[in-house]
C-alpha positions in Angstrom: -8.5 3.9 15.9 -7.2 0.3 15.6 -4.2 -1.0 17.4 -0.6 -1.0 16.1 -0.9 -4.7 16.1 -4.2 -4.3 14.2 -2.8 -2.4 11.4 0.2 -4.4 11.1 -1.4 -7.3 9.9 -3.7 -6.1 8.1 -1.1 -4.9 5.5 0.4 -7.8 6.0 4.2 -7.2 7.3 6.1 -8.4 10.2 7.1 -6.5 13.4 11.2 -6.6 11.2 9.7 -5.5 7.9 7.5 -2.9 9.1 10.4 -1.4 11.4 12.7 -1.3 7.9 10.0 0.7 6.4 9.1 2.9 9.0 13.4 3.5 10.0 12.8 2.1 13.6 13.7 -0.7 15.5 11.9 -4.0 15.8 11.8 -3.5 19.8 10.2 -0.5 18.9 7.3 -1.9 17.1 7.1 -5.1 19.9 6.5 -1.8 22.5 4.0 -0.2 20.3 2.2 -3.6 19.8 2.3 -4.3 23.9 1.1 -0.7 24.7 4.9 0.0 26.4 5.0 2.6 24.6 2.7 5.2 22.3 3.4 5.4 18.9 5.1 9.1 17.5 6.7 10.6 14.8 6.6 8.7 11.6 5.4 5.1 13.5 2.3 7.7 14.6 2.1 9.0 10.8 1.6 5.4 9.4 -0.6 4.1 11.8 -3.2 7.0 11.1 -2.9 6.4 7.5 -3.3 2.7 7.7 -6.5 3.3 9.8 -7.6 5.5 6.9 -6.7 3.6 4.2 -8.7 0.8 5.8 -11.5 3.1 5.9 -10.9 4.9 2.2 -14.5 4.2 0.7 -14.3 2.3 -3.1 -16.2 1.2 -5.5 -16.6 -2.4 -7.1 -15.2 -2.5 -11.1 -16.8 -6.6 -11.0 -14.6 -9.8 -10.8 -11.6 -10.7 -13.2 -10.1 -13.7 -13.3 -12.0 -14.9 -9.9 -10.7 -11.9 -8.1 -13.3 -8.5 -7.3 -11.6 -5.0 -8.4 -12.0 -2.6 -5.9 -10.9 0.8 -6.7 -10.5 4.2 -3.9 -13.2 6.8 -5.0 -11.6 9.8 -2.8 -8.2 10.8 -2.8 -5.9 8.8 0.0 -2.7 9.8 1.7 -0.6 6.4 1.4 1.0 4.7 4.6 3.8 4.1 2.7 6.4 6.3 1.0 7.5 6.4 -2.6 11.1 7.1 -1.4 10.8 3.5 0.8 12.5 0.2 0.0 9.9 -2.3 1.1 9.1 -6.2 0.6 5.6 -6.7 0.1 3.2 -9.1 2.1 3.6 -12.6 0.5 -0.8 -12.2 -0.8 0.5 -9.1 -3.0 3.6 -10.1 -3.9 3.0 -14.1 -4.6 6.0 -14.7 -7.2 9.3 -15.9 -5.6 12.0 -13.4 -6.4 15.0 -13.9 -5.5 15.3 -9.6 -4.1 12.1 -9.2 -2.1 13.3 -5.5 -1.7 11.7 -3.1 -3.3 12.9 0.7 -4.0 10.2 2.6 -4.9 12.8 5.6 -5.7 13.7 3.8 -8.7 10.6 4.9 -11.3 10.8 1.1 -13.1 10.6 -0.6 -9.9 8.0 1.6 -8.5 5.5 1.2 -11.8 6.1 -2.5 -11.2 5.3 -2.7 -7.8 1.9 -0.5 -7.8 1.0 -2.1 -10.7 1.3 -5.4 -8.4 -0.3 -3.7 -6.1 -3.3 -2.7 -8.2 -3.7 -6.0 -9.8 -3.4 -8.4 -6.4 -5.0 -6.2 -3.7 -7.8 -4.3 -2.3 -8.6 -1.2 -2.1 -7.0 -0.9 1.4 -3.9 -2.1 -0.4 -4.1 0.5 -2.7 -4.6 3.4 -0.5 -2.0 1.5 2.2 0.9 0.9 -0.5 0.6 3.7 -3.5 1.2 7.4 -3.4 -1.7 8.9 -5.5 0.6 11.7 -6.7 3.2 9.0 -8.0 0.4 6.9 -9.4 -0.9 9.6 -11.7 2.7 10.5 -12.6 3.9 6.4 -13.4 0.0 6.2 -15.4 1.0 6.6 -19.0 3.8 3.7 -18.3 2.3 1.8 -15.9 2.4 -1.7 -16.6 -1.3 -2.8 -15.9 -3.3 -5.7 -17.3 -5.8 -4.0 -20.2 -8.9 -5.5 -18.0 -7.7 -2.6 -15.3 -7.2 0.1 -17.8 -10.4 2.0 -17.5 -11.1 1.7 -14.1 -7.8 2.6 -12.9 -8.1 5.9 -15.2 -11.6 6.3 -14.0 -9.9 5.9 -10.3 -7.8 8.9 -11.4 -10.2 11.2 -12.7 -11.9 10.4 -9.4 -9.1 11.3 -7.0 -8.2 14.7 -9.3 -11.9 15.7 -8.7 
């Protein structure tokens, strides 16, 4: 299993943003990261889904644009919540905005972000950052460029299986 610290960065937040996410204090996550203290409950939760996500096998859909799609062939359990307000690591979420918070309660701002998501990361982001069960539900409105169309509804069949 990797470290707290490990899976921090790889999804890209800091010790403040992943404490917002995850309802816990920034001290909290500075204990985990130092070994202090052993992670439990929901901080425990996430950091066995990021390890899996990290290890979710994919599948390569070619390069677009300069950048290689990589799609999740298995179904995932996400490391982050649909009911979370989160700000995404500046390499998925490039554009300034002027509210980096995200609620993903909110269906429009949800479609937006895993459509973000699925156009700017990996498949570790993917399996990290979107609920399979709310992707299939946002597909039919899901903002996504046409390039990503098929794959991401092959992705879906895939995950159903």
């Amino acid at each position: 299993m990797i470290s707290f610290e490990e899976a921090r960065r790889a999804v890209g937040l800091t010790q403040q943003q992943l404490a917002a996410i995850l309802g816990i204090t920034q001290p909290a996550i500075a204990a985990y990261e130092s070994g202090r203290r052993r992670p439990t409950g929901p901080a425990l939760a996430w950091l066995e889904a990021t390890h899996a996500a990290i290890l979710t096998p994919h599948r390569s859909h070619g390069v677009v644009r300069g950048r290689t799609v990589d799609l999740p062939t298995v179904r995932w359990v996400s490391a982050i919540s649909p009911a979370a307000t989160v700000v995404l690591p500046t390499r998925l979420d490039w554009s300034a905005r002027r509210e980096p918070n995200r609620d993903l309660t909110d269906l429009t701002e949800r479609a937006a972000t895993y459509a973000q998501i699925i156009e700017e990361g990996s498949a570790s982001d993917i399996a990290i950052w979107i609920d399979p069960d709310a992707l299939q539900d946002l597909w039919p409105d899901l903002p996504i460029a046409r390039h990503l169309l098929g794959p991401v509804a092959d992705m879906l069949d895939e995950i159903r299986g």
